[in-house]
C-alpha atoms as one frame of an Amber mdcrd trajectory, in Angstrom:
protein
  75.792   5.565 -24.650  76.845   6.186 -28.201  73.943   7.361 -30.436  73.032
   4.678 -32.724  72.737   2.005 -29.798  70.342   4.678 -28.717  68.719   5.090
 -31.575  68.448   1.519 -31.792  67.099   0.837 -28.272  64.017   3.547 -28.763
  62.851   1.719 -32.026  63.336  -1.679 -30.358  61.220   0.203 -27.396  58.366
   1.778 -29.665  58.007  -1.831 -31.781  57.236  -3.146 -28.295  54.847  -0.738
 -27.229  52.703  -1.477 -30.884  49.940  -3.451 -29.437  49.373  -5.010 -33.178
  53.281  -6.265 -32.304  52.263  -7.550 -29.164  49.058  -9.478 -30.399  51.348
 -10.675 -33.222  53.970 -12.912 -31.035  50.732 -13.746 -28.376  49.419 -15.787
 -31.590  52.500 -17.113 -32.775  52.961 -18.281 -29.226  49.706 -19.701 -29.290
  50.443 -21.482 -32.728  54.142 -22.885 -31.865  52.971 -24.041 -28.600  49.678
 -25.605 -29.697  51.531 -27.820 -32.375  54.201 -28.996 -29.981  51.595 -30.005
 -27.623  49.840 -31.873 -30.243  52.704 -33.377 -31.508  54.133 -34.549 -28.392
  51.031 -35.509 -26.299  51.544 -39.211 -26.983  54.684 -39.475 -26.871  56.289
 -41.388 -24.414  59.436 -39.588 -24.015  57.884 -36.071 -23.312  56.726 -35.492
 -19.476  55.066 -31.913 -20.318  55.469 -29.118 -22.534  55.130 -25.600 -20.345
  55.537 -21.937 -21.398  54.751 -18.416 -20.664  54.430 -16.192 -24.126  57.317
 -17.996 -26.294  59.766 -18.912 -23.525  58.545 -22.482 -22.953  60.509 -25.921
 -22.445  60.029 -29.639 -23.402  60.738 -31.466 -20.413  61.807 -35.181 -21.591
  62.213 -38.718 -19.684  65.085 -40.055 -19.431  65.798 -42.939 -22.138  65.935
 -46.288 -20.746  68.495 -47.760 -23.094  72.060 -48.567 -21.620  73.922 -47.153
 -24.543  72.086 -43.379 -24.412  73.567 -42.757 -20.742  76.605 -40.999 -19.630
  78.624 -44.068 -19.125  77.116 -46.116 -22.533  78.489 -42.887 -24.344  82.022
 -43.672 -22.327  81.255 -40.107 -20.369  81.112 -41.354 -16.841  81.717 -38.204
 -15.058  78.450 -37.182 -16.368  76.549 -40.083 -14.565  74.519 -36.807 -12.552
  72.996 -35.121 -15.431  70.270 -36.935 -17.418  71.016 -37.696 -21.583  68.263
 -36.815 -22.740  68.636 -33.364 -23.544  71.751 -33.051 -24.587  70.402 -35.882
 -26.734  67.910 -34.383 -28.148  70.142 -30.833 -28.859  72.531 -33.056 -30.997
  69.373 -33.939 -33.372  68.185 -30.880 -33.565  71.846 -29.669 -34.968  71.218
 -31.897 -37.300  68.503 -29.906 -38.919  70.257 -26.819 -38.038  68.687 -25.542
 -34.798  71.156 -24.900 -32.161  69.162 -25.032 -29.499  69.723 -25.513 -25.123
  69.028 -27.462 -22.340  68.090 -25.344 -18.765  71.143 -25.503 -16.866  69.553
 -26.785 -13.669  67.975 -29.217 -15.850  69.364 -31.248 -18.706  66.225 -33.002
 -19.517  64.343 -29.784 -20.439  64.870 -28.340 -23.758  64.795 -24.503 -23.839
  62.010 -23.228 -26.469  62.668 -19.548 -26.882  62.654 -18.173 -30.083  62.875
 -14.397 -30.784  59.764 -12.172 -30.836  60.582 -11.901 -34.692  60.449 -15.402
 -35.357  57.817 -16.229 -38.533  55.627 -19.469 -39.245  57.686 -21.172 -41.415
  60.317 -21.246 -38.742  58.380 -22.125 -36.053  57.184 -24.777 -38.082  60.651
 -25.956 -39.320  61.138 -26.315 -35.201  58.523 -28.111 -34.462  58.654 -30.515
 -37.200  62.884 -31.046 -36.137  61.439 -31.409 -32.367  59.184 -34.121 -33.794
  61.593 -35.772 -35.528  64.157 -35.429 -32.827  61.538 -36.977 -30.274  60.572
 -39.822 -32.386  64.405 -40.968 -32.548  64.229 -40.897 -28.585  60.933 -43.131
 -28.937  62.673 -45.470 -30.924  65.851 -45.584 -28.822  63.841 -46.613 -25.262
């Protein structure tokens, strides 16, 4: 109620009535998604890549090896989530994305950057995704 969160909220409101704004995050949708799809499509730890716009998730298989479950990691009260996202979240961190897994789902990887967000970002992602995904390949 206080007048610069209203001020705030009608500029937030008019940038998302600009249709040029609007055609601007449908292509970098379009770009992001296109190169994780490309990147991932052989790999055999991805199931699918989905989205709507730039929400979106990697959904990832479960690794095989002993030592990336719960109880390898010595986290048996885990045992009913699947690894592989949290996994996947830690080597991301390492590049500095902080990233999330769906709650109902621990294998997907939540891909939702903000309207904002510029190529060279969205290309720093994908290439830590890629990265990230190749040390699950390696790990199966």
């Amino acid at each position: 109620g206080n007048s610069l969160a209203c001020r705030a909220a009608s500029r937030a409101l008019d940038s998302l009535a600009d249709p040029s704004f609007l055609e601007r995050v449908r292509a970098t949708s379009r770009r992001l998604f296109e190169r994780l799809e490309a990147s991932l499509v052989h790999s055999p730890s991805v199931l699918a890549v989905r989205h709507l716009g730039l929400l979106g998730g990697i959904e990832l298989a479960q690794p095989n090896h002993p030592l990336l479950g719960w109880a390898g990691m010595g986290l048996d009260e885990l045992r009913d989530h699947p690894s592989a996202g949290p996994l996947l979240l830690e080597r991301l961190q390492r590049r500095g994305i902080f990233a999330h897994v769906c709650g109902h789902a621990w294998n997907t990887l939540r891909v939702e950057p903000p309207l904002i967000v510029d190529e060279r970002r969205c290309d720093h992602f994908v290439a830590a995704v890629v990265s990230a995904v190749e040390w699950l390949d390696s790990h199966r």
